[in-house]
N, C-alpha and C positions, 0 to 999 in steps of 0.2 A: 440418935434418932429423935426428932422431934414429933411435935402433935400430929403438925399433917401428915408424916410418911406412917404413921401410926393409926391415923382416922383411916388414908388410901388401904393401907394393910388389911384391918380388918375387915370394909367393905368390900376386897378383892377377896376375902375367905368365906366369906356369908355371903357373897354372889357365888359360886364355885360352891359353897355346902348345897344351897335352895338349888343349882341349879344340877348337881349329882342329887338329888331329892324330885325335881319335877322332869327329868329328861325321860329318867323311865316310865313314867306315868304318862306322858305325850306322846311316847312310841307305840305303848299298851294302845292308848286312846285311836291312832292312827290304825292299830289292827281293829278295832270296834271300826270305826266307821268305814272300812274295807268292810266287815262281815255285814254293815247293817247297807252298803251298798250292793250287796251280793244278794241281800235277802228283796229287796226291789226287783234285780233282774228275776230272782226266782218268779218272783209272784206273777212279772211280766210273762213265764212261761207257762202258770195255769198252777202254781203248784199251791196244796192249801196253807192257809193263814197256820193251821195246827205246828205244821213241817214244817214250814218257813221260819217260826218260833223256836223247834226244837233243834233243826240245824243249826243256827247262829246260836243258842245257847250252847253248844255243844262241842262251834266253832270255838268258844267265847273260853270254854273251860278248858284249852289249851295256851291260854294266852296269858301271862304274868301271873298272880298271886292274890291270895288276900290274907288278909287275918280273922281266925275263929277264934273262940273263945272253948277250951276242952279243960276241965277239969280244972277252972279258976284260973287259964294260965295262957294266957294269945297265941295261938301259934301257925305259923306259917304256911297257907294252903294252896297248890297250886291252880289257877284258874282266877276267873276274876268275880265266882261266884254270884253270876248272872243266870235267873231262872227264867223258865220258858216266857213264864206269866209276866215278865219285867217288859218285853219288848211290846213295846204299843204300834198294831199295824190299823190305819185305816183307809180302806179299799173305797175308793168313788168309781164312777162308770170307769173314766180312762186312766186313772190316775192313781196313786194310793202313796202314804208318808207313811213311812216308817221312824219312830223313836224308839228310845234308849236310855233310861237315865238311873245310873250308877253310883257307887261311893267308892273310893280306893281309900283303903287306909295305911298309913305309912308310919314308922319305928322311927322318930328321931333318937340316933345311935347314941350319941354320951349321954342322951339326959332319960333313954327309956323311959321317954313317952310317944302315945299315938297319936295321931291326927288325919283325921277325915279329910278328903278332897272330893267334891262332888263333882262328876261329868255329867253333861247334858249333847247325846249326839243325835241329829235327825238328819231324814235324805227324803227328797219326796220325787217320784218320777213316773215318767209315762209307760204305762202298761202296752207291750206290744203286742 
């Protein structure tokens, strides 16, 4: 085996670790941005800012994981531990944007440490 089949190697196992590392987190995210276009149509039917907050929250803590912190020790929570208050809606006459903005934290597995990735998702649309 020489250098290069040895540099290709690695770089084929460290694309394939990040990307068994980031594919779950862009599925998660693709369900957030499904809820936070759901919560648009809501608004477009009259429903309030309050409900429209606590459904997609509530969407949201069916959806992947996070990590807590119990008893000095991380551990594993289902949901993506998004509060009502995280979702920032603002209503203009016809119109209204909805954001979003999150942290997933992720366990890299041999070396048991964590690492934050931050999403940012927004939708903005016409109220009908």
């Amino acid at each position: 085996m020489n250098l290069v089949h040895l540099t290709l190697l690695v770089a084929a196992v460290t694309v394939g670790y990040l990307g068994w590392l980031w594919v779950p987190l862009w599925l998660d995210d693709l369900d957030v941005h499904e809820a936070v276009a759901v919560a648009i149509s809501q608004l477009g039917e009259g429903q309030s800012e309050e409900r429209v907050r606590t459904m997609v929250a509530g969407r949201l803590g069916k959806v992947g994981f996070h990590f807590e912190e119990q008893n000095g020790a991380q551990v594993e929570v289902p949901g993506l531990g998004v509060d009502p208050g995280d979702l920032q809606i603002e209503r203009h006459e016809r119109s209204a944007k909805v954001t979003l903005d999150y942290s997933r934290t992720v366990k890299l597995k041999p070396l048991e440490r964590y690492y934050t990735f931050h999403f940012h998702t927004g939708r903005e649309g016409i109220l009908q």
